[in-house]
N, C-alpha and C positions, 0 to 999 in steps of 0.2 A: 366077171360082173361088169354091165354097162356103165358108167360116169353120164350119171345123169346131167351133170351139167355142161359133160361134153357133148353128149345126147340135142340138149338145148339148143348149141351154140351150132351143131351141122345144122338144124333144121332151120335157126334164123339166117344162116348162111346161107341154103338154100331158100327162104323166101325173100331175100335181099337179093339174090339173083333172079328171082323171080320180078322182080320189082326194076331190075337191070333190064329185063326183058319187055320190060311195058314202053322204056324210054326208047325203043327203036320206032316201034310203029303211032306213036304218040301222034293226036290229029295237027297241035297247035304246040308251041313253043312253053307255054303256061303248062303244060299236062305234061310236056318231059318236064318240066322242072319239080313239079311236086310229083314224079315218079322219081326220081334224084332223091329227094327230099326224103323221099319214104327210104329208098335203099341203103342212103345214107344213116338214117336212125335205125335200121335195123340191122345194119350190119356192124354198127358201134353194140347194140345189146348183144349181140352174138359174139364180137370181141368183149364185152362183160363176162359174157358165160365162164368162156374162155380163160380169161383171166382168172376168174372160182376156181378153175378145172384144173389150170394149168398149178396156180398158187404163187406166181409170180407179178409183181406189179409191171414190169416193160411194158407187156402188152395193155396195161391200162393207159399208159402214159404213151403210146403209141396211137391208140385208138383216141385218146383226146386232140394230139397235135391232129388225127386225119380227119377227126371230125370236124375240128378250123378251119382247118386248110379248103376242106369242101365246103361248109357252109358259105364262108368268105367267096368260096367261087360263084356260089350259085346265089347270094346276093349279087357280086360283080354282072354276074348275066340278067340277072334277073332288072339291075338297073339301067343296064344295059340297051335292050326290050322296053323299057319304059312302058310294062303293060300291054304293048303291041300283040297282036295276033299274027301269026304267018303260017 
């Protein structure tokens, strides 16, 4: 029988990759970043699923340090840019 919440957790996986996908051919520097932004929150609910699935906390407390770590970055760029277009 399928685990539904592992079920979940592939298919946000794959739309977080899908969303990885967008930040390549992004027009302006503002639309990778909220393509980031998106990948990033859906690959943290994917790592949620995950975490139901699995029934271990690590991976919740793993996916919270990565979701720091990347937000902080993508403010860092984003102040970075100051708004700018390129």
């Amino acid at each position: 029988m399928i685990d539904t919440w592992l079920f979940a957790a592939i298919c946000l996986f794959i739309l977080a990759f899908c969303a990885v996908m967008r930040i390549l051919p992004g027009p302006t520097q503002l639309d990778r970043l909220i393509a980031l932004n998106a990948a990033i929150t859906i690959a943290c609910a994917g790592l949620l699923c995950l975490t139901i699935a699995m029934g271990t906390l690590l991976i919740l407390y793993s996916a919270i340090i990565f979701a720091v770590i990347c937000f902080v970055g993508t403010i860092y760029s984003a102040y970075q840019n100051r708004g700018e277009t390129r």
